[in-house]
C-alpha positions as CSV (number, residue, x, y, z in Angstrom):
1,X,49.0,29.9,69.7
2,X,49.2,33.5,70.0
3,X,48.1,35.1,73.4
4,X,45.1,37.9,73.2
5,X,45.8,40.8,75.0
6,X,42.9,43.3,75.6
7,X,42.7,46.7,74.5
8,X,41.3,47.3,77.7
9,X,44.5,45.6,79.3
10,X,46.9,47.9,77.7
11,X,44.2,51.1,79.0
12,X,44.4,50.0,82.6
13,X,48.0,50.0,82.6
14,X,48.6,53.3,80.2
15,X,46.5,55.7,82.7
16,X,48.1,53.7,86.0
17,X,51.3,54.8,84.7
18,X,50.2,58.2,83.4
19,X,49.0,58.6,87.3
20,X,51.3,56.8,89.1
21,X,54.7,58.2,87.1
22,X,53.8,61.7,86.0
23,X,51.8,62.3,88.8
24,X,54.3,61.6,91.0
25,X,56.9,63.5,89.2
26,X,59.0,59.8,88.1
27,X,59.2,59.5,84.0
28,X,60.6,55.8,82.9
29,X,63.6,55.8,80.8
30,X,63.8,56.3,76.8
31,X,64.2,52.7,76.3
32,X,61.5,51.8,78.6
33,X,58.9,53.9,77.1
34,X,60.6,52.6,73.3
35,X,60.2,49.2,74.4
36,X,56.7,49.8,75.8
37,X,55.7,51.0,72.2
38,X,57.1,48.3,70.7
39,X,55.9,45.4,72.5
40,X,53.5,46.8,74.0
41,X,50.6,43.8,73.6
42,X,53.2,41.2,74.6
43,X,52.0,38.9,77.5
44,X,55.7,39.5,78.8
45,X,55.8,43.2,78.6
46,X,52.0,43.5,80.5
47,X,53.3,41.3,83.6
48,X,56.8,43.2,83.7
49,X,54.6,46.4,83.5
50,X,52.0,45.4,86.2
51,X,54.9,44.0,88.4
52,X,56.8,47.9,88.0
53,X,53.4,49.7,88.8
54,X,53.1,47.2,91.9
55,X,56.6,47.9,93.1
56,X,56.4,51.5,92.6
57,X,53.3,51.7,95.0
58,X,55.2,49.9,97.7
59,X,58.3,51.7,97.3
60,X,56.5,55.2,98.0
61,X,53.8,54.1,100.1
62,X,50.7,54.9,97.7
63,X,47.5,54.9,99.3
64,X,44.2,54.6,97.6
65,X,43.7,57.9,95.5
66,X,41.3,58.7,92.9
67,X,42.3,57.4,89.9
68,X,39.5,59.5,87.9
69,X,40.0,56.5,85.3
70,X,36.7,53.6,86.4
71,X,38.1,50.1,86.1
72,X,34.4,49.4,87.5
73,X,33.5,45.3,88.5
74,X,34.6,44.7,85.0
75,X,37.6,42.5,85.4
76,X,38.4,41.3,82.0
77,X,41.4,43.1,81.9
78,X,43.2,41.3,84.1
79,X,42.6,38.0,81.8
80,X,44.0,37.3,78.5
81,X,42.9,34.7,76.1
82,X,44.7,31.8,74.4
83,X,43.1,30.3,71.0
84,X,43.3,26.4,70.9
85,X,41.5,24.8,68.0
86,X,38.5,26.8,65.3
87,X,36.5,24.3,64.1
88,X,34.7,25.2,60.7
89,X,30.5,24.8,60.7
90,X,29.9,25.5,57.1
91,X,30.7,29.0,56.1
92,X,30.9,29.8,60.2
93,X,33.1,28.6,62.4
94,X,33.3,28.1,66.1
95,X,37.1,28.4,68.2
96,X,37.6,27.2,71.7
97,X,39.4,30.0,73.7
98,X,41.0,29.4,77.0
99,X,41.2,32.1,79.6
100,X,44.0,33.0,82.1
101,X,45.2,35.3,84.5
102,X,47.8,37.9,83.2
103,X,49.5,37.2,87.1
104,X,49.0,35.6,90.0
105,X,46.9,38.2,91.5
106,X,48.7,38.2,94.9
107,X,51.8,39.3,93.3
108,X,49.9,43.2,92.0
109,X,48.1,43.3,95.3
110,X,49.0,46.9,96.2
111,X,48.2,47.7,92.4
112,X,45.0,46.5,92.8
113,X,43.9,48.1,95.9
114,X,45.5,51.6,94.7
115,X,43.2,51.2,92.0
116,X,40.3,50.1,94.4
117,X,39.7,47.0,92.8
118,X,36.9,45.2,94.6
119,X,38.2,42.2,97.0
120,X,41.6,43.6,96.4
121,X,42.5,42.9,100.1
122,X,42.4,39.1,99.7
123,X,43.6,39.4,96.1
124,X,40.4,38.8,94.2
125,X,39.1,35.5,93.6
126,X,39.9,34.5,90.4
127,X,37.1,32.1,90.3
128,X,34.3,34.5,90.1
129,X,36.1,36.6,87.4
130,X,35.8,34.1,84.4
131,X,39.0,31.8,84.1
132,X,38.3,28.8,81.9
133,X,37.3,27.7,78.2
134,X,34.7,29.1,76.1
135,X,33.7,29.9,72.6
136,X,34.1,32.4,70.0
137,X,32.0,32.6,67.1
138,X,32.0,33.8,63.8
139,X,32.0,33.6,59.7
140,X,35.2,32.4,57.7
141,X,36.4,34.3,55.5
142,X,39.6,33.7,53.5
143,X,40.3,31.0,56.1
144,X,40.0,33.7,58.5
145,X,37.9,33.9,61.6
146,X,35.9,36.4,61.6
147,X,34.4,37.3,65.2
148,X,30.7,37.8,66.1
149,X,30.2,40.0,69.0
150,X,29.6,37.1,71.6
151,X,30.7,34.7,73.7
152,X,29.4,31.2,74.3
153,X,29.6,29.2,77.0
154,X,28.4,26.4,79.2
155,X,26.3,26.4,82.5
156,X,27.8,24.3,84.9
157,X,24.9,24.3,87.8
158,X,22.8,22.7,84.5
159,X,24.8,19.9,83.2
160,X,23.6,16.7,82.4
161,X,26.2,15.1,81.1
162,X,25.2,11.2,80.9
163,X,23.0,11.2,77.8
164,X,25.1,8.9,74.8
165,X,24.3,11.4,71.9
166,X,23.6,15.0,73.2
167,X,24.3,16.1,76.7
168,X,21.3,18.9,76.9
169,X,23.5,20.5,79.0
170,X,22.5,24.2,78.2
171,X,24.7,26.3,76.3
172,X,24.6,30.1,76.8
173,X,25.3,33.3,74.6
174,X,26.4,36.6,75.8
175,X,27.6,39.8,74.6
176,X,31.5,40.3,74.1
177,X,33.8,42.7,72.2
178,X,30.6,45.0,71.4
179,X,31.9,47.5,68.9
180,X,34.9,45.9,68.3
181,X,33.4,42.8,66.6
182,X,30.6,41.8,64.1
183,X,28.0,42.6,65.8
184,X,25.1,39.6,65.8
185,X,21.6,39.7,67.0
186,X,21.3,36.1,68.6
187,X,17.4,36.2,68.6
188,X,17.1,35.4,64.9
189,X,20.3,33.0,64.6
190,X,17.6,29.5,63.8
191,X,17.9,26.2,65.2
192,X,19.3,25.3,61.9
193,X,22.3,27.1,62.6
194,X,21.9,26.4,66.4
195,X,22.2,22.7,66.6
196,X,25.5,22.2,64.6
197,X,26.8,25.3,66.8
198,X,26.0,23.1,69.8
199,X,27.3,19.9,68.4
200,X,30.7,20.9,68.2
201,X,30.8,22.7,71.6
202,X,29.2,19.7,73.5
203,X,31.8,17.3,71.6
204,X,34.6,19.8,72.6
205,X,33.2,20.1,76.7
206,X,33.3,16.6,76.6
207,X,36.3,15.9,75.8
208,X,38.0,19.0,78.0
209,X,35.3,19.1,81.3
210,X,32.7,21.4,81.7
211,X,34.2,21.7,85.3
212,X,37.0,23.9,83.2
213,X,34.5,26.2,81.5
214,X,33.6,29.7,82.6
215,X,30.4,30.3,83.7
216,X,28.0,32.5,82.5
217,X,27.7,35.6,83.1
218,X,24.6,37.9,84.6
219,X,24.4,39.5,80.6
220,X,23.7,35.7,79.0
221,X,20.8,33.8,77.9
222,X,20.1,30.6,76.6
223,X,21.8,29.7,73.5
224,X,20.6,26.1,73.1
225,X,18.4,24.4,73.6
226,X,16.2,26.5,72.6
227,X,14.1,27.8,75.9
């Protein structure tokens, strides 16, 4: 499966280097900057680029400094996702997506702190940043995915997992990729199209754990069952 790099991944790292490099009077070679270009959404090429930006802040003793670039709470960057199986729902189709850490976080721990990334001292916890599964949604077209502009995903703290046919376990929507997707307005998606939505997610947590789904976020709301 191909591994989903963020546009915001590659913007983090563009402007560190822009800051850290020029700034600082260093320029990377020709073939680095060629290579950059040409590989540039490459899981390898991001961690070789985070692990040179690390480096270079311990080599010359960087403190914090204003970045003027706002990275904010918002730590999707530092993820990227991994598709594992789309399952088709009529002319929609739902994929299970599996999130991971670019790095070990401890190993860009000056990065992160030159960039005042919050709980950089103890090199974030990566549990309350969103690893795990969760769900993409979207039409099919052409045998294509086609993204809506949300996530879904399960609530752990509600799972009731015992039931024989449905679990109840509460499944959760939230915005993701706005702008860059379909956009969708949830609120008048029907329990028609609900239900089989939740059917193949509650098939799919059972078989993989909801203890290895992220949780939802502060932005979601209840998905199904209906509230």
């Amino acid at each position: 499966m191909e591994d989903l790099i963020s546009d915001a991944t590659v913007e983090v790292i563009n402007t560190a280097e822009l800051i850290l490099f020029h700034r600082n009077g260093y320029y990377p070679s020709r073939f680095y900057l060629e290579r950059k270009i040409n590989t540039r959404s490459s899981l390898q090429n991001v961690r070789a680029r985070l692990i040179a930006l690390n480096q270079f802040i311990a080599e010359h003793d960087l403190e914090q400094h204003e970045t003027g670039f706002e990275v904010g709470e918002n730590l999707d960057w530092l993820f990227y996702e991994q598709e594992i199986e789309v399952v088709p729902i009529y002319q929609e189709a739902v994929a299970l997506v599996e999130r991971h850490q670019i790095i070990p976080l401890s190993r860009i721990q000056n990065f992160l702190l030159f960039m005042k990334i919050p709980g950089s001292r103890t090199a974030v916890d990566p549990e309350n940043h969103g690893n795990g599964y969760h769900f993409h949604y979207g039409e099919v077209r052409r045998d294509v995915l086609v993204r809506y502009d949300v996530l879904l995903t399960f609530d752990k703290a509600k799972s009731e997992t015992d039931s024989a046919i449905i679990s109840e376990t509460p499944l959760y929507i939230e915005p993701h990729g706005v702008g860059k997707y379909v956009h969708i307005d949830a609120s008048t998606i029907g329990h028609n199209r609900r239900l089989p939505v939740y059917l193949v997610c509650d098939k799919i947590m059972r078989k993989r754990g909801i203890q290895n789904f992220m949780s939802p976020s502060n932005d979601s709301w209840q998905f199904y069952p209906l509230a």
